[in-house]
C-alpha positions as CSV (number, residue, x, y, z in Angstrom):
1,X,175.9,248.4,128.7
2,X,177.0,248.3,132.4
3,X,177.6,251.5,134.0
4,X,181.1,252.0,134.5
5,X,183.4,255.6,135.5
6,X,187.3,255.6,134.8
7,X,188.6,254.2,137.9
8,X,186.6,251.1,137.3
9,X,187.9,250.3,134.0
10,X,189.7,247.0,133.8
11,X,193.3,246.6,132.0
12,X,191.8,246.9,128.8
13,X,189.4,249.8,129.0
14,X,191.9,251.4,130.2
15,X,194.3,251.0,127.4
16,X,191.5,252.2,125.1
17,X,190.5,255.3,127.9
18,X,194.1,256.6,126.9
19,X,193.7,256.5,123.5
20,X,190.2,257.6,123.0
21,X,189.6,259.7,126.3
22,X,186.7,257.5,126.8
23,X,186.3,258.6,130.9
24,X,182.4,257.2,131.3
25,X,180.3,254.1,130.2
26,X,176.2,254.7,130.3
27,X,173.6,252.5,129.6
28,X,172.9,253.9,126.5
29,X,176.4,256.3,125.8
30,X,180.1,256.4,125.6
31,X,181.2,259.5,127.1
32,X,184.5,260.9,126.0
33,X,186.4,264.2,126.9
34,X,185.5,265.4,123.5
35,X,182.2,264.4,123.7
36,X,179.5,261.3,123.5
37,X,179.0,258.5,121.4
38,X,175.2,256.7,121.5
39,X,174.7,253.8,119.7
40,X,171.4,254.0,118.4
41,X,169.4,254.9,114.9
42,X,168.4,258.4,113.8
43,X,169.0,261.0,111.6
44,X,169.7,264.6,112.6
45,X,172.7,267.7,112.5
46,X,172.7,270.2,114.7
47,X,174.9,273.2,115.5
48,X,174.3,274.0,119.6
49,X,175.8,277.2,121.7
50,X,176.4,276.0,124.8
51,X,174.8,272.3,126.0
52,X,173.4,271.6,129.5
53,X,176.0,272.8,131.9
54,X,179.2,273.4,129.1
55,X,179.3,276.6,127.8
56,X,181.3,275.3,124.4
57,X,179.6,275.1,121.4
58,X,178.4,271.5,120.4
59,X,178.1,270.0,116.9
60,X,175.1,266.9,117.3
61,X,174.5,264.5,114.0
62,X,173.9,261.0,113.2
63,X,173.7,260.0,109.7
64,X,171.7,257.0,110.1
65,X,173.1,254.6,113.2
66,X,175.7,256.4,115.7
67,X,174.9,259.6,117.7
68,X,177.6,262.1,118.0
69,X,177.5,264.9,120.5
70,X,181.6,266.5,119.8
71,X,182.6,269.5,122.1
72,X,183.8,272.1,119.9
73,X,186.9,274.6,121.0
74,X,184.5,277.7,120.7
75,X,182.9,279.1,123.8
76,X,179.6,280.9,124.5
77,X,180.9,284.3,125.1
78,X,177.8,285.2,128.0
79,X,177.7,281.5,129.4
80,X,175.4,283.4,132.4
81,X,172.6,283.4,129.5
82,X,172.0,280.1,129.5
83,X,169.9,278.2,131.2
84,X,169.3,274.3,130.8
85,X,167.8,273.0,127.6
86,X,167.3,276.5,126.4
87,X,170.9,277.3,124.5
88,X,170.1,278.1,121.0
89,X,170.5,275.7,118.3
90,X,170.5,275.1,114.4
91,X,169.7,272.8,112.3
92,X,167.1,269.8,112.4
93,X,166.3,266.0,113.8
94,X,163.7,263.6,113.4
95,X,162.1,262.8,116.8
96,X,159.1,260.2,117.0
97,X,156.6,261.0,114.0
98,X,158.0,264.8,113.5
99,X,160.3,266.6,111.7
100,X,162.0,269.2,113.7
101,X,163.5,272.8,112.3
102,X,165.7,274.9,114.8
103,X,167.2,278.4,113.9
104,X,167.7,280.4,117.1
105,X,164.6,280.8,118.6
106,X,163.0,279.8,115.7
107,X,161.3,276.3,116.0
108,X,159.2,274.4,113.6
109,X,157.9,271.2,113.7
110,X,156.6,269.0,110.7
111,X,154.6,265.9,110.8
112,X,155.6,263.3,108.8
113,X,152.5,262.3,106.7
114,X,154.5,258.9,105.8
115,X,154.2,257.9,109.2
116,X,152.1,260.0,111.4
117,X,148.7,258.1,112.1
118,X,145.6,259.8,111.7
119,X,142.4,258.3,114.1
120,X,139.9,257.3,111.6
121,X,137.6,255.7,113.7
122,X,136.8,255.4,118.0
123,X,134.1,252.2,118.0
124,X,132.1,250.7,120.8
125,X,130.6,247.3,120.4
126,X,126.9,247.8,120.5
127,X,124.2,245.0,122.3
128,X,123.6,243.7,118.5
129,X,127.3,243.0,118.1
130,X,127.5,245.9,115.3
131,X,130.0,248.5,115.8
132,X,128.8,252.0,116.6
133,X,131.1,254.7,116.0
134,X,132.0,257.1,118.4
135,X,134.8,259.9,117.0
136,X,132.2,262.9,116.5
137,X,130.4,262.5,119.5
138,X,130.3,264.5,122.1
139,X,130.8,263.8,126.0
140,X,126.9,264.4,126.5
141,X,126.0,262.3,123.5
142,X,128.1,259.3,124.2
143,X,126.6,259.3,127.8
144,X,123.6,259.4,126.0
145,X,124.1,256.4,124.4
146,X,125.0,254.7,127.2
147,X,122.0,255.3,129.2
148,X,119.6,253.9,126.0
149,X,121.3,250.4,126.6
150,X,122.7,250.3,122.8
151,X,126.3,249.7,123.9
152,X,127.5,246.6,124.9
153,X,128.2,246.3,128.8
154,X,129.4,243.7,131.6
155,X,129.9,244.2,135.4
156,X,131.8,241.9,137.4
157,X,133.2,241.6,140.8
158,X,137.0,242.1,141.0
159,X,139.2,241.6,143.8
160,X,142.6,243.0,144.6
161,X,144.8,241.7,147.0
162,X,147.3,244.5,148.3
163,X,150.7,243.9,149.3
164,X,149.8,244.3,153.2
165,X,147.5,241.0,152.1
166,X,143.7,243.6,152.6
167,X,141.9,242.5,149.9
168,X,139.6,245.4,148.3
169,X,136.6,244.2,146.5
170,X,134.9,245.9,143.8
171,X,132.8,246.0,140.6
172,X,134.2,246.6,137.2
173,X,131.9,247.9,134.4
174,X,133.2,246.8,131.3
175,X,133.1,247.7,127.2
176,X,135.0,246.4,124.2
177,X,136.2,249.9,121.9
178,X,138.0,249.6,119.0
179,X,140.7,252.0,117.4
180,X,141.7,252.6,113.8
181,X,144.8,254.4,112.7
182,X,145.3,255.6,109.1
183,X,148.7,257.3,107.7
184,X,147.9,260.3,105.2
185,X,150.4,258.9,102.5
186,X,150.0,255.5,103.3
187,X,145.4,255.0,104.0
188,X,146.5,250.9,103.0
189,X,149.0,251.0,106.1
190,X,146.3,251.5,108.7
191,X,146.6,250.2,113.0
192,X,143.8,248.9,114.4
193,X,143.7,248.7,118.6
194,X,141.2,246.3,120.2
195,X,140.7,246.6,123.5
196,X,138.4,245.9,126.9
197,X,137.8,249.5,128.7
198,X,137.5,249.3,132.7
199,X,135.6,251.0,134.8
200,X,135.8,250.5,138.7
201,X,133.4,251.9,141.0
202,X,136.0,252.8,143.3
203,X,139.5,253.1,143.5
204,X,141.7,250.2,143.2
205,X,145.6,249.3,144.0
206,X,148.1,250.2,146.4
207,X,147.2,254.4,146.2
208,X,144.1,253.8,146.8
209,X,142.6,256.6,149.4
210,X,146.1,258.1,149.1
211,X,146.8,261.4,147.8
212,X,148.1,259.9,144.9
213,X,144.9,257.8,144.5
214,X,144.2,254.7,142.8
215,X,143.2,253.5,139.7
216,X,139.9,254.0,138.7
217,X,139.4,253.5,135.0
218,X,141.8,251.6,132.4
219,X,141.9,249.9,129.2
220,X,143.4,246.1,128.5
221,X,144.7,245.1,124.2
222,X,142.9,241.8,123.7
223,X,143.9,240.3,120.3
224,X,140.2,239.6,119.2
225,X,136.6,240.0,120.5
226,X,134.7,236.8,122.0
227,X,132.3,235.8,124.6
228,X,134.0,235.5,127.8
229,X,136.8,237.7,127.1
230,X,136.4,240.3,129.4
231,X,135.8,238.0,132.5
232,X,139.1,236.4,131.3
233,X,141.1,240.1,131.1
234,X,139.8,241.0,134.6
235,X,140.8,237.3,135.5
236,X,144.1,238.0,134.4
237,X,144.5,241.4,135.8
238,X,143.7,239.8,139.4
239,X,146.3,236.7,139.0
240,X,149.4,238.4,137.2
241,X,149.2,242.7,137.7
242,X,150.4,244.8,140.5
243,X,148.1,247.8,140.7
């Protein structure tokens, strides 16, 4: 939606302004004087004293598509105990892969174990194109590894050009790691990540040698594993990102 206060309603937003008290349009929200509107899925109810800077109480719930956020007549009676984000609240929401309980200052989250993934296994390719697993490994043992020449590695020469057109050369050691996701309820229902992991052996990008620094390690999806492929992701990286 484009971003739009009352005064630069057209003709007909402002016909419905008067009717509805709509006074604000955000990108994502209708904001009215008796509260918001967000047209978006979820599922929650909530009962909040006091929200951000509005010492009312504030009834929050959306049944399945529709986010309400209505300004209730009741008022905090010590609005100088509230601070931002911290008014109490009751009742629950779902956000991302949890279930969350609120009853004062009682909190409680639940993870959903219909959708929550679960990492099953962390692979490397190995130099005999077998998999080697890496989840219950240590730091010292995956290092380990590396150093006995069992796990798969390139090293080519990448080059960056910055914006000021310096170009910064330098090597990037490469693997190919593999991801697998499982859900508890769901094993059949599994995500598998395939990837190229980046190493460079200096920093790389437009911070580089600033105090926010560059980039020095990174990871690149690929859809599937073949020779060449991680000459053609650092190919890529140097012809279409902005580092």
């Amino acid at each position: 939606m484009k971003e739009q206060s009352r005064w630069e309603f057209g003709p007909v937003l402002k016909v419905i302004s008067k009717i509805t008290g709509l006074y604000r349009i955000n990108r994502d929200s209708l904001d009215f004087k008796w509260g918001s509107f967000s047209p978006k899925f979820g599922f929650r109810f909530n009962y909040q004293l006091g929200f951000y800077d509005s010492c009312n109480h504030h009834l929050l719930f959306n049944l399945g598509w529709g986010g309400f956020i209505i300004k209730l007549p009741f008022k905090v009676k010590d609005c100088s105990d509230l601070s931002t984000f911290e008014e109490p609240e009751y009742g629950f929401h779902f956000y991302q892969e949890m279930l969350w309980l609120e009853w004062g200052e009682r909190k409680k989250t639940i993870w959903l174990p219909f959708k929550t993934l679960d990492l099953d296994r962390m692979d490397v390719l190995g130099t005999t194109s077998e998999w080697i697993d890496l989840k219950f490994l240590s730091y010292k043992e995956e290092k380990e590894l590396e150093e006995s020449g069992e796990i798969y590695t390139e090293t080519h020469p990448f080059t960056y050009v910055l914006d000021s057109g310096k170009v910064q050369n330098r090597k990037a050691t490469c693997q190919v790691r593999r991801w697998e996701w499982k859900r508890k309820w769901f094993p059949f229902l599994d995500k598998t990540r395939l990837a190229v992991d980046i190493m460079f052996n200096s920093e790389v990008g437009e911070e580089a040698g600033s105090y926010k620094g560059g980039l020095i390690g990174t990871t690149r999806t690929i859809d599937e594993y073949y020779p060449g492929v991680i000459q053609d992701t650092l190919e890529k990286m140097e012809a279409f990102e902005r580092l």
